[in-house]
N, C-alpha and C positions, 0 to 999 in steps of 0.2 A: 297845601299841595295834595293833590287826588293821589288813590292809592296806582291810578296806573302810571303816574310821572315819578310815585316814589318810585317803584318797582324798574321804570326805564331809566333812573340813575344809580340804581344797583347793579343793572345789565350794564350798564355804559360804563363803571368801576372797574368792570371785570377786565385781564388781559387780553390780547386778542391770542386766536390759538395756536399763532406762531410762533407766541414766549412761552407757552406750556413744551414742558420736556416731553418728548418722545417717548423716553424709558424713566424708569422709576427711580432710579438715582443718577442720570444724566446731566447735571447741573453745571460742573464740568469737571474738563479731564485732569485741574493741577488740584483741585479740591478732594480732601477725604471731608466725605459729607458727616465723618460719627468722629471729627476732629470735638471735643469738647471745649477748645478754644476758639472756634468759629462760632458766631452767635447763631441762633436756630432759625431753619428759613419759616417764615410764615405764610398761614393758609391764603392763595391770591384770592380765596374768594373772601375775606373778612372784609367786612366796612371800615374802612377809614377816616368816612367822612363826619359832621356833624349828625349827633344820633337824629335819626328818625322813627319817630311815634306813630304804627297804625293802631287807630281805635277799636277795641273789642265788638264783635259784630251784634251782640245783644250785650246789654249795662242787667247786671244781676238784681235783681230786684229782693231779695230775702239773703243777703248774706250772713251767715251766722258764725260760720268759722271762715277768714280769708288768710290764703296764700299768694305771698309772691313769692317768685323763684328768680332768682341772679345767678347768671351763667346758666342759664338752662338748656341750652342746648335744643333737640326737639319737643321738652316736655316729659322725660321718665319720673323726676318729680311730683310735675304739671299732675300728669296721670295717677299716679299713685294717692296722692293727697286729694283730687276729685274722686278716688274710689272710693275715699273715709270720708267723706262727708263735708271738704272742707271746698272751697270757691276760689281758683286761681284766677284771679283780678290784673295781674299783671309779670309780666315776664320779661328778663333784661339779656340778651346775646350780641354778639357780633359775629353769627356765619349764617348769612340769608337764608339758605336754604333750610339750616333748620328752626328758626325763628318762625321762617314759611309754616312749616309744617305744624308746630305749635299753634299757633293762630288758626289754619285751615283746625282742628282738632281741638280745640278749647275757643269755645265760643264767647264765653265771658273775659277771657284775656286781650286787655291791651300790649303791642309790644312794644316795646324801644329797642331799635338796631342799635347798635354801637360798642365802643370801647365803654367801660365800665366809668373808667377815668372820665369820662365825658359826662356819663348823667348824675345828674342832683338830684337830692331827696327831693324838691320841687317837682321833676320831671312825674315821681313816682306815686307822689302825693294826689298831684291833679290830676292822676286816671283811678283812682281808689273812688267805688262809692261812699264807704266809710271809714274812718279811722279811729270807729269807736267800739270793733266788736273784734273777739281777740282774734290775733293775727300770728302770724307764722313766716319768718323768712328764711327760706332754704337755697345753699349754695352748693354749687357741683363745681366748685376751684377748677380752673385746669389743674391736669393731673401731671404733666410730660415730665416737669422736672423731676418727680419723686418715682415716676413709675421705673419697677424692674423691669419693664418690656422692652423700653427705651437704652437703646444704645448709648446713648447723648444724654442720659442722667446728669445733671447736675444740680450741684447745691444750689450754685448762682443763676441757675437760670429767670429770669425775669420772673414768667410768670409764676412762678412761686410766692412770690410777694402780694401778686393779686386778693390773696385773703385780706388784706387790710383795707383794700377797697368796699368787700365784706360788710369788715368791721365798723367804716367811717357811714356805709347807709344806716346798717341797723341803732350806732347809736344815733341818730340824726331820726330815725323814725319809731324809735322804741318799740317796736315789734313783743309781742306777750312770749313768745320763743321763737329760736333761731337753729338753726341745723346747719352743721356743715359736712360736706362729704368729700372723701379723697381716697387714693392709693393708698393700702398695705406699707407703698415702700417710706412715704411720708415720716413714718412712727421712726425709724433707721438713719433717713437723711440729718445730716450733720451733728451726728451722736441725738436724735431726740431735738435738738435745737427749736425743729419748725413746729411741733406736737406742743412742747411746751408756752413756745411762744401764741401759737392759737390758742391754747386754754386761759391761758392768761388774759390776755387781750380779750374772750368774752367775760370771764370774772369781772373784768376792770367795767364790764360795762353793766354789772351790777345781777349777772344773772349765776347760776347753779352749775357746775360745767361738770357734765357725765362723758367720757368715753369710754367706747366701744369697737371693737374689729368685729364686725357680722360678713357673713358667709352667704351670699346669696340662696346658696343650695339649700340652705337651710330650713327657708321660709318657701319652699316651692320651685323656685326658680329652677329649671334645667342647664344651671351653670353655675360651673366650681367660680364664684367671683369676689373678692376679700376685699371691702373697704372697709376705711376708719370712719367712724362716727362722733363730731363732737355733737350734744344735746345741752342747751341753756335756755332753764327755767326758770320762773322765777324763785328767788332763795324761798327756803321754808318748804318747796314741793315736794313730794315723793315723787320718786322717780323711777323706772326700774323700762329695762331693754324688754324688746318682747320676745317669750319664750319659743324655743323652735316649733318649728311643725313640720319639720322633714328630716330625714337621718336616724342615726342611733339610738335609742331609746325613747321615742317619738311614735313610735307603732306603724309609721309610712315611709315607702322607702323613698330616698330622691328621684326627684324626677328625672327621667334619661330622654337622652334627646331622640331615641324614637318613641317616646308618650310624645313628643312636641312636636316630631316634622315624617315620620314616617306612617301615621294613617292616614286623614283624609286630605292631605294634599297631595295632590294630583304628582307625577313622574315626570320630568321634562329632558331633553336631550339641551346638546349648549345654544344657547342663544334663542329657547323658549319660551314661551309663555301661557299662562293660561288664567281665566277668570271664574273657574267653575269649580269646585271642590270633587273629588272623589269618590264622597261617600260622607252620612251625615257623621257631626259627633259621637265619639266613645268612651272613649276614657276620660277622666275628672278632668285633667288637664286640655283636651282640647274643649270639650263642654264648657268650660271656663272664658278659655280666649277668642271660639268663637261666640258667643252671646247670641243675636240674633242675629248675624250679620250671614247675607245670602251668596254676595258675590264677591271672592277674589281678587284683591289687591296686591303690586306689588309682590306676584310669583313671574318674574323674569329670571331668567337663569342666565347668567356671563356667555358673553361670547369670545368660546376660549379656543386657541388654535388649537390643532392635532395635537401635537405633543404635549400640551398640558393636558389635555381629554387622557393622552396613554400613560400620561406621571400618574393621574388621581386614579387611574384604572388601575396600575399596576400597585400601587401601595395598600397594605394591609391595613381595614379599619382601626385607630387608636396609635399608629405608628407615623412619622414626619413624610412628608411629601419632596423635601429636599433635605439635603444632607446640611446645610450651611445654614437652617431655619429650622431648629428642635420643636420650635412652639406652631408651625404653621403644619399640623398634621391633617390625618381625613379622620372626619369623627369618628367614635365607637356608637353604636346604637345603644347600648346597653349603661352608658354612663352617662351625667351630667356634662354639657361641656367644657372645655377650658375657657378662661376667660377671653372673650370678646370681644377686640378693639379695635380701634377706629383704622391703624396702619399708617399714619402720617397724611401728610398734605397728598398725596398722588396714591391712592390706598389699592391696592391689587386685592385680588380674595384671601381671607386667612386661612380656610379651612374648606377639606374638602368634604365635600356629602357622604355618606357613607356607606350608603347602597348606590347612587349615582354618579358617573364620572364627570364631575362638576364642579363648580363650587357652589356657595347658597347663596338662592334666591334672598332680597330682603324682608320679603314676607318669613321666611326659615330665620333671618339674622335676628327679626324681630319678634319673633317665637322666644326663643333662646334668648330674649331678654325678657319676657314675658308682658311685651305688649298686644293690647289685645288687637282682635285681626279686621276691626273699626278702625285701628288707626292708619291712614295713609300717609306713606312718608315721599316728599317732595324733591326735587331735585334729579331723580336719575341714580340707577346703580351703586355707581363711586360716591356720590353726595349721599347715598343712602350708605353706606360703610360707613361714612362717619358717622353720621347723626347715631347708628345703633349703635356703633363701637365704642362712643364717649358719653350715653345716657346711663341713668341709673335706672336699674329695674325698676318698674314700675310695682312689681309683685314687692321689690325691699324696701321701697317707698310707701307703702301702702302700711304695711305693718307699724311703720314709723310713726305714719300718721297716725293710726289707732290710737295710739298710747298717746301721742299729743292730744286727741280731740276729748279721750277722756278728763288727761289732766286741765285742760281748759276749758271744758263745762264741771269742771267739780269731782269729777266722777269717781269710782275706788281705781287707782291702778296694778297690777301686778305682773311678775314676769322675772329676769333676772337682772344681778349686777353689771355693772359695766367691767370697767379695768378687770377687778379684781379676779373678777372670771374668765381673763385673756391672758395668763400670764403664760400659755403655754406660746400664745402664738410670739411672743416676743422673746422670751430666755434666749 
């Protein structure tokens, strides 16, 4: 199958746009949609069908550390672990759009659309050029049912169980280590239950199991963002998280999100655009994200009615933009963000700009996650809310990777404990 017949039976999956809701919780009028006894509607853009495999557009010819990533999403992973050094060979999602985007952005990566449940260590095998040099499988779980952001938390939500899917590749391809990522609220959900139960289930598969809650702020990132980290090595390794380099006793202060969206991108009124930068780099932090790159991607700005233009206007920077939604405020310039998510299947803006009466552009979404400004993300606006809102920094990803590529070429490593040195965020 050519990749344009793939591509026109993923268009041809999709609903037409008379079954998309109008309004953001219009589904209908006898349904309470944050009923936790209804089961959770799912994204209409997800594959359903038989996974499909597009092949990596260059086969890596020198790998020396490879990465897959399962549940990847657009690549915050992807990217982080090609910033250390390591070769993302393959990538496994089920939301086109940002599978797209990975692929367009990692040239060495083969993907597989689909349900997880659908692909076999086969599928993953046959797109690997080797299987002989050490390897690394990295998971970003969906998050929905442990996140606190989530109305509709729950224990039972399906995809929670998804980690075992996880579990059933990496023992089936023995991978040299394994990473899993998730929500803060995870470590909470049903007294500890699922925390426990992931560690366990990598032990059983014979590896070292470290966790950790990291902070994205910590490591650069321009966003207050808290996930848990399981790391399984092999037994016998040293191990150790890597140590901060932003915040308190670090000698730098966090990055605020005007080091990341108020110099050199350009000013937009609503339903803007532009492809031209402002003014070159200045600070470490855009020096950093922009690299070489000349021209402007993905600064569109929403096309928001009046009244939303007079909410984000009239609201005080770091304060809520509606009374009924504490978490969807207008940034402060002067702080890190809050954390950044996706917003559900039909995802409106989270936050508003904060010198502009707006919301952000995905170029700003993906600042604020600290992708760099090379990568294009595919899809459109709304499909770009997700893709940022459910990646993992690429900036917390990167650090991760460090410390794995030292421990699998030999190397000394150092840094700190895991658990032992979380016990505040849990008491």
């Amino acid at each position: 199958m050519t990749k344009e017949q793939k591509m026109r039976k993923i268009k041809e999956a999709k609903p037409s746009k008379e079954l998309k809701p109008k309004k953001e919780e219009q589904i209908s009028d006898n349904i309470n949609i944050w009923d936790k006894t209804i089961e959770v509607e799912s994204n209409f853009y997800n594959w359903d069908g038989a996974p499909l495999i597009t092949p990596a557009k260059e086969k890596s010819k020198n790998t020396k550390l490879l990465h897959i990533d399962l549940f990847s999403g657009c690549g915050g992973f992807s990217t982080g672990f090609e910033q250390a050094g390591f070769i993302t060979e393959l990538a496994v999602d089920i939301h086109p759009p940002s599978l797209e985007t990975l692929h367009k952005n990692h040239k060495h990566a083969t993907t597989i659309l689909g349900d997880i449940r659908k692909v076999t260590s086969k599928d993953i095998k046959n797109n690997l050029t080797s299987t002989k040099v050490p390897t690394v499988i990295t998971a970003g779980v969906p998050c929905q049912g442990f996140s606190l952001a989530n109305r509709k938390r729950n224990a039972d939500d399906k995809r929670n169980f998804l980690f075992k899917e996880f579990i059933r590749i990496a023992k089936e391809l023995k991978p040299t280590a394994v990473v899993l990522e998730n929500v803060s609220g995870l470590v909470s959900t049903k007294a500890g239950e699922f925390k426990s139960a992931i560690s366990e289930a990598i032990s059983e598969l014979g590896y070292e199991v470290h966790f950790a809650l990291l902070n994205a702020a910590d490591y650069g990132v321009p966003q207050k963002r808290r996930r848990v980290f399981f790391i399984g090595v092999p037994k016998g390794t040293k191990w150790f998280f890597p140590k901060k380099t932003h915040g308190i006793g670090t000698g730098k202060s966090y990055v605020s999100v005007g080091d990341a969206i108020l110099g050199d991108l350009p000013e937009l009124k609503a339903n803007e655009s532009s492809e031209k930068y402002k003014r070159k780099p200045k600070n470490e932090f855009e020096l950093y994200i922009r690299g070489a790159v000349i021209d402007l991607v993905n600064h569109q700005a929403p096309n928001h009615p009046p009244e939303t233009i007079q909410r984000i206007e009239e609201t005080l920077p770091g304060f809520p933009m509606y009374p009924d939604f504490k978490q969807r405020i207008r940034l402060h310039p002067n702080d890190p963000s809050p954390t950044q998510i996706c917003g559900g299947i039909r995802p409106q803006f989270q936050f508003g700009h904060p010198t502009q009466s707006r919301g952000l552009t995905i170029r700003e979404r993906a600042r604020i996650q600290s992708f760099p400004d090379s990568y294009f993300f595919t899809g459109g606006v709304t499909q770009g809310r997700v893709q940022t809102g459910n990646a993992v920094p690429p900036l917390l990803a990167k650090v991760i990777a460090d410390q794995l590529a030292k421990v699998l070429l030999g190397q000394e490593v150092s840094g700190e404990l895991g658990e032992a040195l979380q016990k505040d965020f849990f008491d």
